[in-house]
C-alpha positions, 0 to 999 in steps of 0.5 A: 268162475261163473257169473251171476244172471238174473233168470227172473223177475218179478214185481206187485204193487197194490191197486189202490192208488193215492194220488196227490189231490187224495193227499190234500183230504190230510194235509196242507198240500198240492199237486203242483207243490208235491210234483215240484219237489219230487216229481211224484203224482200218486202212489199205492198204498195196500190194504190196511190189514190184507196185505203185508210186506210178505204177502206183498213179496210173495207176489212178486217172488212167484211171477220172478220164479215162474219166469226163471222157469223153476218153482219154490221148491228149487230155491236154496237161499233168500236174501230180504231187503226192507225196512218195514218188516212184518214183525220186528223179529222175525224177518220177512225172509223165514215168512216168505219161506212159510208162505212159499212152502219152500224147503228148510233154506237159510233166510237173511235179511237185509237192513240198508234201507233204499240201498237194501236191493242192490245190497242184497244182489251183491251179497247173493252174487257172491253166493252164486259165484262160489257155488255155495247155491243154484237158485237165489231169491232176492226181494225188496218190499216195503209197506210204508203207508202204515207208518206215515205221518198223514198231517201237514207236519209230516207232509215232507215225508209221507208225500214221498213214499209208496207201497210195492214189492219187487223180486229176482232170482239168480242163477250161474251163467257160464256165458262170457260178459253176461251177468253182474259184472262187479256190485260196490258197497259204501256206507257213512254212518256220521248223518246217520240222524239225517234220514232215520226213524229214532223211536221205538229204540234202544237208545232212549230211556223208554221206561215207565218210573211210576208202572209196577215192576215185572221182576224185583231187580228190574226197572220199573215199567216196560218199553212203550212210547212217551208222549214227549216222544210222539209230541215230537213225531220220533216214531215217525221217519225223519229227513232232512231233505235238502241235506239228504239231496246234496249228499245223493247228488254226489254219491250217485254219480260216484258210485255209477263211475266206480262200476264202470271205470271197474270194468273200463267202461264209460257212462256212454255204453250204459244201455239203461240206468236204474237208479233207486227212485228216491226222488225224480229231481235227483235222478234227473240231476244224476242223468245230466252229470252222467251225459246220458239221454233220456232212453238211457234212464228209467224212472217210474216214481211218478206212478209209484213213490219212493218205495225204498228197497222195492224200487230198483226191483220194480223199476227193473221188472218194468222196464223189462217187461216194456222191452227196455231191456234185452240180451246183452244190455248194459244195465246199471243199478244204483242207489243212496240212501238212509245210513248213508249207504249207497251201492251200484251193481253193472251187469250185462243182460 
């Protein structure tokens, strides 16, 4: 049976940079209180109307296929992972197929939030490894900076994320050991309030009792936003941050070890390890449990936030592109994140 490789990739992340002394205009912040926590000092925000998280993909998806050596055309599936679509339907995946011209391929999207990516990459890994298609395309993209909480309530949050695409395309390879050598998929939905965004929902009673009914055997009103909900930011995210960081801290590292001890490997042979940047002083926290060097692992949350299922994307697209990954590296993926869900993919490169 074949393998799976990534034959191309991909990354875009908007120019406008937001530092944390921007951030300081909207709330009661600093650098050094942003930096402490999380190790960020700016992010990108894109254009307010221009850019969206499809056209954001579609940046990234056309450097991934150009380097496959192939064109939009040659796609048979593509597999979208976000949790800030354009729409609430359709998903991103039938848009990125419009824009691309691509033919009438199936489109799926992913909703695994940070975990989103490596979520994907498995599922397409199956795809290849049946042979049901040549040329996968997989993306994660996010466009935060729309829904954010710019006030010193929401500081905690908003500081974090950033905006950004990341794209790969998967191929069969025949060659022994290359490719992805196993994914692992986990979730736990009982904090599942822990880190999510509750409104705008179905699980809330988001009727208006004094508005004209539509139809005589409905209720009044329609779907909208109550003051009592927007009085307690529902329809922005929330996190428990300290809850959030004990559970990454183990589940990260576990899920790393799940992967190798799969292929009787040890933290020691990992070339490089990508983990979801999330936060830098969990990775950190991840890289000394592991026993790994600081060549072992790669973080650029610094420059560009917690972009959830865009991180791996295009912190793998970056370290490649910096000559950190080559032929035959021994490359793990890893990510934790709302849900809980956390996931890790081996792959030799």
């Amino acid at each position: 049976m074949p393998t799976s490789k990534i034959a191309g990739i991909g990354m875009y992340v908007p120019q406008n940079k937001v530092t944390n002394e921007d951030l300081k205009q909207f709330m009661d912040t600093s650098d050094e209180w942003i930096q402490e926590r999380t190790g960020i000092r700016e992010r990108r925000y894109a254009h307010r109307t221009n850019e969206t998280t499809t056209t954001m993909a579609v940046e990234a998806a056309t450097i991934a296929i150009d380097r496959a050596g192939i064109t939009p055309t040659d796609i048979d599936f593509i597999i979208f992972a976000t949790l800030s679509p354009d729409y609430y339907f359709p998903g991103c995946g039938v848009l990125v197929q419009r824009a691309m011209q691509m033919r009438e391929i199936g489109a799926l999207d992913i909703r695994n939030q940070c975990s989103g990516f490596v979520y994907a990459l498995s599922v397409a890994d199956q795809f290849i490894k049946t042979g049901m298609y040549k040329n996968i395309l997989v993306i994660g993209s996010e466009k935060h900076s729309f829904g954010l909480d710019f006030s010193t309530r929401g500081r905690n949050v908003s500081v974090i994320f950033g905006d950004g695409a990341g794209a790969v395309v998967l191929q069969a390879t025949e060659k022994p050991g290359q490719g992805i050598l196993s994914t692992h998929l986990h979730s736990d939905g009982q904090s599942a309030e822990l880190l999510a965004m509750y409104n705008p929902g179905t699980h809330a009673n988001h009727w208006v009792t004094n508005a004209v009914a539509t139809y005589d055997d409905a209720p009044a009103g329609g779907m909208f936003m109550s003051k009592e909900m927007i009085d307690k930011a529902e329809n922005f995210p929330f996190m428990d941050g300290p809850a959030v960081f004990k559970k990454a801290i183990v589940k990260f590292p576990e899920v790393i070890q799940e992967a190798l001890a799969k292929n009787n490997l040890a933290a020691t042979d990992i070339d490089l390890l990508i983990p979801h940047q999330a936060n830098l002083r969990i990775s950190q926290f991840v890289q000394q449990k592991l026993g790994l060097r600081d060549d072992q692992v790669f973080n650029n949350i610094q420059q560009y936030g917690n972009t959830t299922a865009a991180s791996i994307p295009i912190a793998l697209c970056e370290a490649w592109e910096k000559g950190k990954v080559n032929e035959g590296d021994l490359v793990c993926l890893a990510a934790f994140g709302s849900g809980f869900t956390w996931a890790s993919a081996l792959m030799r490169w």
